[in-house]
C-alpha positions, 0 to 999 in steps of 0.5 A: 861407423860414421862416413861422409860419402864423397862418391869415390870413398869414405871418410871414417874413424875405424881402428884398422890401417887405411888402404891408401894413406896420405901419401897416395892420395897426394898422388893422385889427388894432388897436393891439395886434395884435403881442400878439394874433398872437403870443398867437394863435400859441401858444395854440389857444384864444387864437388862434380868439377871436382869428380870430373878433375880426376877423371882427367887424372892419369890414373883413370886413364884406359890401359895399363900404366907403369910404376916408375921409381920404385923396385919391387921385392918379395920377401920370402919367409926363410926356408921357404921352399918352391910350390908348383900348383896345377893349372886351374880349370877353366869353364868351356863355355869361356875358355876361347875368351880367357885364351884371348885374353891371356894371348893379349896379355902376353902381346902387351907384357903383362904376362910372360909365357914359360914352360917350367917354374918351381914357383907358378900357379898356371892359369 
């Protein structure tokens, strides 16, 4: 297939659905990012102001961001019954890592730490 390169994606026909569709790169792209991209393309200059744009985009920036608007649901197959995996195996050689990493994880609440779940893969 045929694609324009526009450093942050391509541009392609393909029969497949796209990972972000129009509504998502409004988002964070702005209302007109067909302008921005097509204008970024063609013209050198044009296309780094552009790239340095959304770099200042609240979506680059470090850290964890929040979605804010929209409720989460997971849709389970009816009669699906509770799985319990066993906790994988962490190599020794980055296990101090991992634990460090998980330990701030759970600071900052990305993850909450529980003893029991019907439903969990540990890690």
């Amino acid at each position: 297939s045929s694609g324009i390169n526009a450093e942050y994606g391509y541009v392609v026909e393909a029969s497949f659905p796209t990972l972000l569709g129009r509504d998502w790169i409004r988002v964070l792209y702005g209302s007109d990012w067909l302008e921005k991209l097509v204008n970024s393309v063609s013209v050198a200059d044009q296309r780094e102001a552009f790239i340095q744009e959304m770099k200042k985009s609240v979506i680059f920036s470090p850290g964890v961001g929040e979605v804010v608007g929209y409720k989460a649901q997971l849709n389970l197959k009816e009669g699906a019954k509770p799985k319990f995996c066993k906790a994988r195996v962490v190599a020794f050689a980055i296990k101090e890592k991992v634990c460090q990493t998980l330990e701030a994880m759970i600071e900052d609440d990305l993850l909450e730490k529980i003893d029991t779940s019907e439903w969990a893969s540990p890690i």
